[in-house]
N, C-alpha and C positions, 0 to 999 in steps of 0.2 A: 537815358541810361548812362549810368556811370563810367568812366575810360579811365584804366589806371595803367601806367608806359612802367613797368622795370626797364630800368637802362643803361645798355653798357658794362653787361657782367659775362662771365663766363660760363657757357650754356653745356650743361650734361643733361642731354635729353629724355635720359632712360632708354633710350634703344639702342646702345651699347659702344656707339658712333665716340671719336674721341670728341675730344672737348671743343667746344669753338668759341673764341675771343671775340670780343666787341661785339656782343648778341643782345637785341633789346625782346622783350614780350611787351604784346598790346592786349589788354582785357576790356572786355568790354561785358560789362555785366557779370554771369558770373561764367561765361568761356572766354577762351585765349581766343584770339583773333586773326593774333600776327605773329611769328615771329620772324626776326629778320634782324640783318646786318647794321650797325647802329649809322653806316654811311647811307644805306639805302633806307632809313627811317624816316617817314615824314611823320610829323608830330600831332596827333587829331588836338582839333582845341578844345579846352577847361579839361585837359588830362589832367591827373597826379600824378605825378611824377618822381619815380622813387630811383633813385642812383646804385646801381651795383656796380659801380667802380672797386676792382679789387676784389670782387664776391662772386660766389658762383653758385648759379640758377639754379636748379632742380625740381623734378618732379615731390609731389609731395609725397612721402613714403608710405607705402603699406606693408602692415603686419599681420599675416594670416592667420597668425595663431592668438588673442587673446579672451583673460576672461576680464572683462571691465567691471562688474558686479562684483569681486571680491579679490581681495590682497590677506597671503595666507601669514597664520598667525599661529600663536601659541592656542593649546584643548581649549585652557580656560576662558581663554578671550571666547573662541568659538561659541562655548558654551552658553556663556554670560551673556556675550553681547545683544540686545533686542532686535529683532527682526528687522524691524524696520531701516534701522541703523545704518547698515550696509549702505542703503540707496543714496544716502547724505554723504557718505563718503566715496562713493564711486562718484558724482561731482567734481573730487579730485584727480582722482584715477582718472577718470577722463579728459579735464586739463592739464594735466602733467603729459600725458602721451598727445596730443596738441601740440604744446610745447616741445614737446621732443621733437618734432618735424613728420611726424605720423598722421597722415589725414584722413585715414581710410582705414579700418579693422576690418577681419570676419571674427566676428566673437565665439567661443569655440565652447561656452557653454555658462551658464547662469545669467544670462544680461537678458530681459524681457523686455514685449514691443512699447511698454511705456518709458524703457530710458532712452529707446533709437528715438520714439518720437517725441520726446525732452529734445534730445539734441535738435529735430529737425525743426521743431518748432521755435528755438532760440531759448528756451528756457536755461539749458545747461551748454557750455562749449564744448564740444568732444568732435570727435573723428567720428565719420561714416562709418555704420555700422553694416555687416551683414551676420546678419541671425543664426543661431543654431538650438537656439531654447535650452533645451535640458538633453545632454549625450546619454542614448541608451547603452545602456548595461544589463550584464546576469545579475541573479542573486549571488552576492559574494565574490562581485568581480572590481573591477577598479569602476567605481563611479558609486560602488558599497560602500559605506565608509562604518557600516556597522563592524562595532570592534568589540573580540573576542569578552571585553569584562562585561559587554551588556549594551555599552553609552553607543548610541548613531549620534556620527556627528555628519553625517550629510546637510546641507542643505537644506533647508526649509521646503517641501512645494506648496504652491497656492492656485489658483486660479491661473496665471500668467505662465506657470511653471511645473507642467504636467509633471507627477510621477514618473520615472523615466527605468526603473525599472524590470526587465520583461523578459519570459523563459519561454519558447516556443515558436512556432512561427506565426500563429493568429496573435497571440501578445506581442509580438514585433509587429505586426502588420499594425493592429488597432496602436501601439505605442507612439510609431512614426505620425500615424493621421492625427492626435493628439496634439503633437509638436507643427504638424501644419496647423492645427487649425488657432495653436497658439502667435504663429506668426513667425515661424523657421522660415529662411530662405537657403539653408543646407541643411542636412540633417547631420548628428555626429552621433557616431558610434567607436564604444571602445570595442575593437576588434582584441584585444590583449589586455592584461594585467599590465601596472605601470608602477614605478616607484612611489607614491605618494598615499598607495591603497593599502590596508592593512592586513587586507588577508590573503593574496595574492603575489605574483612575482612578474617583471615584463615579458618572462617569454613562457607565460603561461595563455592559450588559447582561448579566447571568448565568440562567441557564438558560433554553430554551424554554418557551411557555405550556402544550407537552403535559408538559414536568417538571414545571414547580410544579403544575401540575390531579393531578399521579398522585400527590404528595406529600400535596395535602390530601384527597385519597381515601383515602391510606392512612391516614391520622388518621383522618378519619371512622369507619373501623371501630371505630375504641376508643371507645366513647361519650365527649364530652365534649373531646378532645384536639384540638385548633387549630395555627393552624400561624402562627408571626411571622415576618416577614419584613425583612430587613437590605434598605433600598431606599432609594438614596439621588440615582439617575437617574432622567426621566420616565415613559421608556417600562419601564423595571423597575418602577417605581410602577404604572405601570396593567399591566403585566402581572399585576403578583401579585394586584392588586385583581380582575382578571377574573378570574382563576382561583379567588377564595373564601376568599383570607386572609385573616386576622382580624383582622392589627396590623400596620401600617406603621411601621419602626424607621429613625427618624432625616430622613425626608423631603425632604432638603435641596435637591431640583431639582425639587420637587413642581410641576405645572403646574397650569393651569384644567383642565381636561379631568379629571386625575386625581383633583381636588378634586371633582366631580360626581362622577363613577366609588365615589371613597371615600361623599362622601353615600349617592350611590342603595343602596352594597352593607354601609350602616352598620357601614363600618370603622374601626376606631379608629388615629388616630397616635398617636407615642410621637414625642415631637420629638430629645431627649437634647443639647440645642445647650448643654449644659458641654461635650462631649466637645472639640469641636475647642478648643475656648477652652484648654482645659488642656493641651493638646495644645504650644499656645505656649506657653504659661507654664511648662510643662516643660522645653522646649528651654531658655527664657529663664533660668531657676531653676536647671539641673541637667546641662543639654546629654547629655541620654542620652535624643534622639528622635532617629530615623532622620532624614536630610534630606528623604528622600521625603513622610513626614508633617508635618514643620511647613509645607511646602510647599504640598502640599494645604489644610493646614487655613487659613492665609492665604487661599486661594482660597475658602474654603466660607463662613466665616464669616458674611459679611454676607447674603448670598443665603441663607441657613441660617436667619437670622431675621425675612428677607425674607416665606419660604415658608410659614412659620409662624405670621407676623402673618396672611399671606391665608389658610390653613385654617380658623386661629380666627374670622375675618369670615367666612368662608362657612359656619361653624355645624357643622364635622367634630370629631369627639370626638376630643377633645386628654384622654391619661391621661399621667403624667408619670414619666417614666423617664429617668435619666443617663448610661447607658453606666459606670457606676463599674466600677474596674478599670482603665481609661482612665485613670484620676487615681484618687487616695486614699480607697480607702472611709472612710466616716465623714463626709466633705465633702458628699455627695448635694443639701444644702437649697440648691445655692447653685444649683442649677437653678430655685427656687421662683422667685427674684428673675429671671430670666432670660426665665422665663415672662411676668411682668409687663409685660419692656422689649419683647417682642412682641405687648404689645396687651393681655395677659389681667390681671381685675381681680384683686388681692387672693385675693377670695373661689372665682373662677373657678379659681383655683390650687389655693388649696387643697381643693375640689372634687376637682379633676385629679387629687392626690396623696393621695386618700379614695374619696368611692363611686364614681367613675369608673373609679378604676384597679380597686379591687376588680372590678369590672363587665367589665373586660378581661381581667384571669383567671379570671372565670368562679366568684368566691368570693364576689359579693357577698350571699349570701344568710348569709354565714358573717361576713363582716368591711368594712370601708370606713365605716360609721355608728356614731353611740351611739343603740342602741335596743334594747328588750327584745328576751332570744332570742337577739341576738348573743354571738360568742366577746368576753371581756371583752380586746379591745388596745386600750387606754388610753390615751393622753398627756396631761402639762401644762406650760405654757411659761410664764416670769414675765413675757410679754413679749405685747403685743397682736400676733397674728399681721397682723392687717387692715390696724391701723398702721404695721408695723413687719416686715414678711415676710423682709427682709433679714437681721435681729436673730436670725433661727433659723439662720442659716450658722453660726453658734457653737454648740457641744454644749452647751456649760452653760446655753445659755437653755431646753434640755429638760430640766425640773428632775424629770420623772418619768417613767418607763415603765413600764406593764405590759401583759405581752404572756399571753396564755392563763388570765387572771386570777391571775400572779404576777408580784409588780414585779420589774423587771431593773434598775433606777435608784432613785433617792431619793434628788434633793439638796437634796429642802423642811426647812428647820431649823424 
């Protein structure tokens, strides 16, 4: 079995502990083994032996919120482009967030079980996935994308990619088993209207509290599988919180009420406040966003990090997710910085995008820290994270990756 020693770099563990100097990891296959002080290191023989002089260690990062199956675009392209298309270029999309130092996704909706099992079989490089198939929705709510002149520009479904669709509570019921038996390991639901939907608004109300309650019932069956929720109006925030959701996606009209609600039901948010940002910048940059979305996202903006400063003062588990696919996989880290200007420290971030977020996918017994036992997802940056959080929106300051105890990267000369 292979032994590979990082050695001699400065260790951020992801459990929130400061930094520790002269810290080596020992891998051995693809978990950590050791880690330890580089004076109390004895060396296993035919190691590799990789120097993080100067560098600092890190857990590999997780993003709870992406969509790896698509990077959005101008109507036409949508239109035009041939189905199949998409899947040749999420190859990239998935190496670019690789590269980024992200080893671990929950995909939040369009990626199906033959790209996870592309990546697990070595076909494509990409980050651990966890599944959510196709997010139900109303007729005419966000995940509609039927627009007023006639044209749906949803999404194709096929075999992999149930219909997801559903008004009632037997259609929610049968809708969710669909997405199981497609190979969800969460299920996602737009609890609200969201910026990017065209006939809708975010603090407009999607499904009854008896739908979303039958939804995470029907999770509950399968041990283990949760249910996220797109909620980005007050009372769809406290609806889905009553009902037993696990992850609040996107929060952006979050109130006090809800903020208690999420405490008492120790739910986690996932803020993703790059999305609307990019949203303009796209328009601004490329002019292939609908009017309807740069419109909204103008409006959400500030109130979006508004809502977000106040969760994190009132002590609600912030785990950190982008909406990538929104904007250009690979970019992800510039939600770290974003994080910050809402209040959160440094270390609080980085946290968020470690054993936190593993802890929202329900993997952290498997990944989010460096400590023995764990799967070995590794990272090292030439650049002080603490100091300098912004400095990681650039790929090249992730000068290493390894994800399952095999580098995916190596820019250390």
């Amino acid at each position: 079995m292979s032994i590979t020693v990082i050695k001699n770099g400065v260790l951020i563990d992801g459990k929130g502990k400061e930094p520790q100097k002269g810290m080596s990891v020992v891998i051995e296959g693809n978990k950590i083994k050791q880690v330890t002080a580089l004076n109390d290191l004895v060396m296993p023989e035919d190691a590799d032996i990789i120097d993080a002089e100067g560098k600092y260690i890190l857990p590999g990062f997780i993003d709870t919120h992406v969509h790896m199956a698509m990077e959005m675009g101008g109507l036409e392209e949508t239109i035009l482009t041939p189905f199949s298309y998409r899947f040749y270029k999420s190859i990239h999309y998935m190496r670019r967030t690789l590269n980024a130092g992200i080893t671990s996704v929950r995909d939040a909706g369009f990626s199906d079980l033959g790209m996870k099992k592309a990546v697990e079989d070595g076909l494509a490089a990409g980050p651990r996935m966890q599944l959510s198939i196709n997010p139900l929705t109303i007729t005419g709510g966000h995940g509609d994308n039927w627009n007023r002149s006639g044209v749906d520009t949803t999404l194709q479904t096929y075999t992999g990619m149930p219909d997801a669709i559903c008004d009632g509570v037997e259609e929610v019921r049968k809708t969710v088993r669909k997405m199981l038996r497609a190979g969800a390991e969460v299920i996602k639901v737009h609890a609200t209207g969201g910026v990017s939907s065209p006939t809708d608004h975010p603090e407009y109300t999607q499904f009854s509290q008896e739908e979303l309650e039958v939804m995470v019932e029907e999770a509950a069956y399968r041990k283990g599988i949760r249910v996220m929720a797109h909620a980005q109006g007050a009372e769809g925030i406290k609806n889905a919180v009553r009902a037993g959701i696990h992850s609040i996606e996107h929060g952006i009209y979050i109130d006090d009420e809800a903020i208690e609600l999420m405490r008492e039901n120790d739910t986690f948010l996932v803020p993703t406040l790059l999305a609307p940002v990019s949203v303009l910048e796209s328009a601004e940059g490329e002019n292939s966003m609908a009017s309807y979305a740069i419109e909204k996202s103008k409006e959400v903006i500030e109130v979006h990090k508004e809502s977000i400063a106040k969760a994190h003062r009132a002590g609600v588990k912030i785990a950190m997710g982008t909406d990538a696919g929104v904007f250009a996989h690979g970019t992800n880290l510039r939600e770290l910085g974003l994080l910050c200007d809402a209040g959160m420290t440094p270390m609080e971030v980085l946290t968020a995008t470690t054993k936190t977020a593993a802890e929202c996918l329900g993997w952290e017994k498997e990944v989010g820290t460096i400590e023995e036992g764990k799967l070995a997802d590794v990272i090292m940056t030439d650049v002080d994270p603490l100091a300098e959080i912004r400095e990681l929106e650039e790929s090249e300051r992730i000068v290493m990756v390894m994800k399952d105890g095999k580098i995916q990267k190596n820019l250390i000369r």
